[in-house]
C-alpha positions as CSV (number, residue, x, y, z in Angstrom):
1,X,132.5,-64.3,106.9
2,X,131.7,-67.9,105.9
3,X,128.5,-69.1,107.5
4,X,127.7,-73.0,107.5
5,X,124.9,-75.0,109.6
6,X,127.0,-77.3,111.9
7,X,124.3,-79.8,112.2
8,X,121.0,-81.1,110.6
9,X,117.7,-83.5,111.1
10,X,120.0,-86.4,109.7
11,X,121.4,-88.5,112.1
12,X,125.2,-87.7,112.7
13,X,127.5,-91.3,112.5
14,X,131.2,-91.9,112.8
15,X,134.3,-93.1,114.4
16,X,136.8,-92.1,116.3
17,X,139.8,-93.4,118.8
18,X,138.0,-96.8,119.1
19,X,134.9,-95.0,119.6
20,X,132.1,-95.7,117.1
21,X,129.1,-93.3,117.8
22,X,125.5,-92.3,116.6
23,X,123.3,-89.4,117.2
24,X,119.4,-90.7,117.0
25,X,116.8,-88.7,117.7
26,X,115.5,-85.0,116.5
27,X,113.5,-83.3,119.2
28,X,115.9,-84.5,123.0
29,X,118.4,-86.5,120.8
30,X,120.4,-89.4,122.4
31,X,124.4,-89.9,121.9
32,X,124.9,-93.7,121.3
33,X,128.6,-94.9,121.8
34,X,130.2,-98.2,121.3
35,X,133.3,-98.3,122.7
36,X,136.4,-100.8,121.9
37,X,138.4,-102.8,124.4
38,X,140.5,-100.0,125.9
39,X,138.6,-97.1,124.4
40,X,136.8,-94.4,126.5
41,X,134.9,-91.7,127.2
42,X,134.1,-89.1,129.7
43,X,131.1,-87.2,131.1
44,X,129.1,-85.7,133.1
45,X,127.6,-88.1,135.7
46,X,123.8,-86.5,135.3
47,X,123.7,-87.1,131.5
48,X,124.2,-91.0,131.3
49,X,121.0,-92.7,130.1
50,X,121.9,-96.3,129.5
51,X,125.1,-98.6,129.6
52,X,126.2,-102.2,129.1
53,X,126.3,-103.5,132.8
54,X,130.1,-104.8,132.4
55,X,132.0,-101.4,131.1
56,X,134.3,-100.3,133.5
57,X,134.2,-96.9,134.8
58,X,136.4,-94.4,137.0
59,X,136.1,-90.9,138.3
60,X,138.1,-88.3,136.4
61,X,140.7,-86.4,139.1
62,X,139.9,-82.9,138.6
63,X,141.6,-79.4,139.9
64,X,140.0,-76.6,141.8
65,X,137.0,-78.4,143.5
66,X,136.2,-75.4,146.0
67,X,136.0,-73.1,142.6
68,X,134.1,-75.5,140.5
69,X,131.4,-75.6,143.3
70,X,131.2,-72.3,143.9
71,X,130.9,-72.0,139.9
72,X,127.9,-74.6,139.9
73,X,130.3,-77.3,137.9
74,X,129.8,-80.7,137.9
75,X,132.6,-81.8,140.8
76,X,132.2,-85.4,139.3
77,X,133.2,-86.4,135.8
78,X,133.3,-90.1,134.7
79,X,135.4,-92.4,132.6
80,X,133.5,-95.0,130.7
81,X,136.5,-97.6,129.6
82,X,135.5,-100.3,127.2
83,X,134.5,-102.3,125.8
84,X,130.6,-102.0,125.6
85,X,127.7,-99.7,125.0
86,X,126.8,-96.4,127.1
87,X,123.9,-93.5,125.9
88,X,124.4,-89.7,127.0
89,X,120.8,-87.3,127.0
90,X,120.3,-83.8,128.2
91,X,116.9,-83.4,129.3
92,X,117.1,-80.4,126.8
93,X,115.7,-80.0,123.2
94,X,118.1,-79.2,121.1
95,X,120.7,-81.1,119.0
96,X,124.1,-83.7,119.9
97,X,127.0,-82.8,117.4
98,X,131.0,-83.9,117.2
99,X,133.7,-81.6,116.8
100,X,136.3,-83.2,116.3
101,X,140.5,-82.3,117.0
102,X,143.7,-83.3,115.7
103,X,146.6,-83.8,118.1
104,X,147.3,-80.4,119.8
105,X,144.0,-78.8,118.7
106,X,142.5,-76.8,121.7
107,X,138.6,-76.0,121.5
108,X,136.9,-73.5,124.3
109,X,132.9,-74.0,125.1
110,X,130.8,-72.4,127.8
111,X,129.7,-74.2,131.1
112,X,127.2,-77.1,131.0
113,X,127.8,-77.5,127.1
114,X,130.2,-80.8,127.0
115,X,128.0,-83.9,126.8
116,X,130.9,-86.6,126.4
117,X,134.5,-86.4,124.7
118,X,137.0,-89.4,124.2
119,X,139.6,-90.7,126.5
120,X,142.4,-88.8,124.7
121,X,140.9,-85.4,125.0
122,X,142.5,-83.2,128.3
123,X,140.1,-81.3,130.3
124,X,140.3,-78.2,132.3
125,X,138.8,-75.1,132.5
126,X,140.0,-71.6,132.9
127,X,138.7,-68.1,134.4
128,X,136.1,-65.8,132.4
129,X,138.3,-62.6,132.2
130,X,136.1,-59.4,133.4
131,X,134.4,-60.8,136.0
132,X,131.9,-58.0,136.0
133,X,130.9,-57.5,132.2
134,X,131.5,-60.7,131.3
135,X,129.7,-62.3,134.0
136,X,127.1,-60.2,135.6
137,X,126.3,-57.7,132.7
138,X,127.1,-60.8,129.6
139,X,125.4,-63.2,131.5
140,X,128.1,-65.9,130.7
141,X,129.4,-68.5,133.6
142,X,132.0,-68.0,135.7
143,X,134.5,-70.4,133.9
144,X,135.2,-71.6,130.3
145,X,136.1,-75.7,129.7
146,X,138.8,-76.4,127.5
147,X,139.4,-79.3,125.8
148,X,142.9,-80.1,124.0
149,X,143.8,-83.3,121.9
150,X,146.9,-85.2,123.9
151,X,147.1,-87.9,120.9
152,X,145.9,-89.0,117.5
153,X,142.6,-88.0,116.5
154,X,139.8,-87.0,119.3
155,X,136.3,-86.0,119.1
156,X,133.8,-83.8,122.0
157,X,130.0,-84.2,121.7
158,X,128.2,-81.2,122.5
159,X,124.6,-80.2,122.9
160,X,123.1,-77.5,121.3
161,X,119.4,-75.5,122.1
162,X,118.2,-75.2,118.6
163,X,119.9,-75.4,115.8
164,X,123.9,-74.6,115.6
165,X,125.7,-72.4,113.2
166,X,129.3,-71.9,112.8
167,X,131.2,-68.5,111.1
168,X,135.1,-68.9,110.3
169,X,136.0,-65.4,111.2
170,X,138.9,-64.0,109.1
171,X,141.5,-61.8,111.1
172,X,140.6,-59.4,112.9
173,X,136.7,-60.0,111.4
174,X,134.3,-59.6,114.0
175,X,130.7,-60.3,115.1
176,X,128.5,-59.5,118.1
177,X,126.3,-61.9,119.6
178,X,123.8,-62.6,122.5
179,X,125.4,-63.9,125.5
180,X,124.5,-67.2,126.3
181,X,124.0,-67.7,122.5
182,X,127.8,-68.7,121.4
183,X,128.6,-72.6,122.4
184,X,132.0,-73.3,120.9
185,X,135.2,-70.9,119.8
186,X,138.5,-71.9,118.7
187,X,141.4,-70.4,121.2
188,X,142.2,-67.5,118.5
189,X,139.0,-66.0,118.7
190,X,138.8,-63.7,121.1
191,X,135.5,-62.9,123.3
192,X,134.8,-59.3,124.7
193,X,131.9,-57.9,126.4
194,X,129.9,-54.5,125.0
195,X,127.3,-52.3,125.7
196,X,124.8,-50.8,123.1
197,X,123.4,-47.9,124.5
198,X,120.2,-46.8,124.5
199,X,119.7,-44.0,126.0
200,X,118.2,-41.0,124.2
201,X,118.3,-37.3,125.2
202,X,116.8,-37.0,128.6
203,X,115.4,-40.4,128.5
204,X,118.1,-42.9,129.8
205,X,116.9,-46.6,128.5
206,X,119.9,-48.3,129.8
207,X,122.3,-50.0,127.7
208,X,121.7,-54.1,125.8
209,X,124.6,-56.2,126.6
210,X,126.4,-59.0,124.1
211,X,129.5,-60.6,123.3
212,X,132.3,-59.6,120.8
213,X,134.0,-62.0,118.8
214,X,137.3,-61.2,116.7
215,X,138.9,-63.8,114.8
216,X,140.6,-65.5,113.5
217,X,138.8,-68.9,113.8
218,X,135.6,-71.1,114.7
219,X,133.0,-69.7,116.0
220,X,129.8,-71.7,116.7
221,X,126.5,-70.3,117.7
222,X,123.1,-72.4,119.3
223,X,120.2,-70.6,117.5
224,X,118.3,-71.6,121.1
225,X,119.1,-69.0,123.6
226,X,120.7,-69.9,126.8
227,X,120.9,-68.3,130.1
228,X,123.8,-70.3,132.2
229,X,122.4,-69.0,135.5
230,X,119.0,-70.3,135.1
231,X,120.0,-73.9,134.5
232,X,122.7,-76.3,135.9
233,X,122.0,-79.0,133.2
């Protein structure tokens, strides 16, 4: 199992699909995006901070409103088109890292995880299967967003409590970890909900719950632990 720290103190810089960003910050760190004539972005309305008065904007059409408000998920998202400067913040500590796709590359994170992604990245989100041990007893959202690259090279911005670490898990290699505490996964790693029990002899102390990951593929994991329920932001 290979084991390398996504992100770090220094500040994170590139550019890609006519988007030139920059992470400042350490302790509630700020994504700062400069967009090209034609070149966008999309987001979550809550997180915007500050923007060029002249970019354009429009509101992303989105499937399965009743479900996504019933789910607590944002029922607006919002396309920043170029060009021009805009700044996305959580009001979380934590840290702001790029992952970035090639055409066709998928990438699955949990709810209230995506800070921004470029225009050419597809969003939609899918079902959390086992409803009851993934949800209730796992303490994971109700849905999963996924994210796939339509076109050339595309890049999503997530925020991370703590720090973040990501394992390449060979096939069929697996790893258990605290729900709420995994924050990306390639589609070929799987996700399963178990139960270590704890009860001994005629003393029943109930049973810890977590998630199991078989690869192959990314996994990331946000050293900050993270309770979707207790948060909407």
């Amino acid at each position: 199992m290979k084991t390398q720290l996504v992100i770090s103190h220094m500040d994170d810089v590139g550019s890609v699909a006519g988007v030139g960003y920059q992470v400042q910050g350490e302790l509630t760190p700020v994504l700062m995006i400069e967009l090209s004539s034609g070149a966008s972005v999309f987001y979550e309305h809550h997180v915007l901070l500050t923007k060029d008065p002249d970019l354009k904007f429009a509101r992303l059409k989105l499937q399965g409103a009743l479900k996504r408000m019933v789910a607590g998920l944002p029922l607006i998202l919002v396309s920043a088109i170029g060009p021009g400067h805009i700044a996305f913040s959580r009001e979380h500590p934590g840290h702001v890292f790029a992952i970035h796709l090639k055409q066709g590359q998928k990438l699955l994170v949990p709810e209230h995880v995506l800070l921004a992604a470029t225009g050419n990245i597809r969003y939609d989100f899918e079902w959390v299967k086992g409803f009851f041990r993934n949800q209730i007893l796992g303490g994971n959202g109700m849905f999963i967003d996924r994210f796939t690259c339509t076109e050339g090279d595309g890049a999503v911005w997530l925020h991370g409590h703590g720090n973040v670490l990501e394992y390449e898990l060979e096939p069929g290699e697996q790893i258990d970890v605290e729900p709420g505490a995994w924050i990306y996964r390639d589609p070929s790693v799987s996700m399963e909900t178990a139960a270590m029990d704890l009860s001994l002899g005629f003393f029943s102390g109930g049973s810890l719950w977590y998630n199991r990951f078989t690869g192959p593929g990314r996994l990331g994991v946000q050293t900050g632990y993270w309770e979707p329920t207790s948060s909407g932001s």
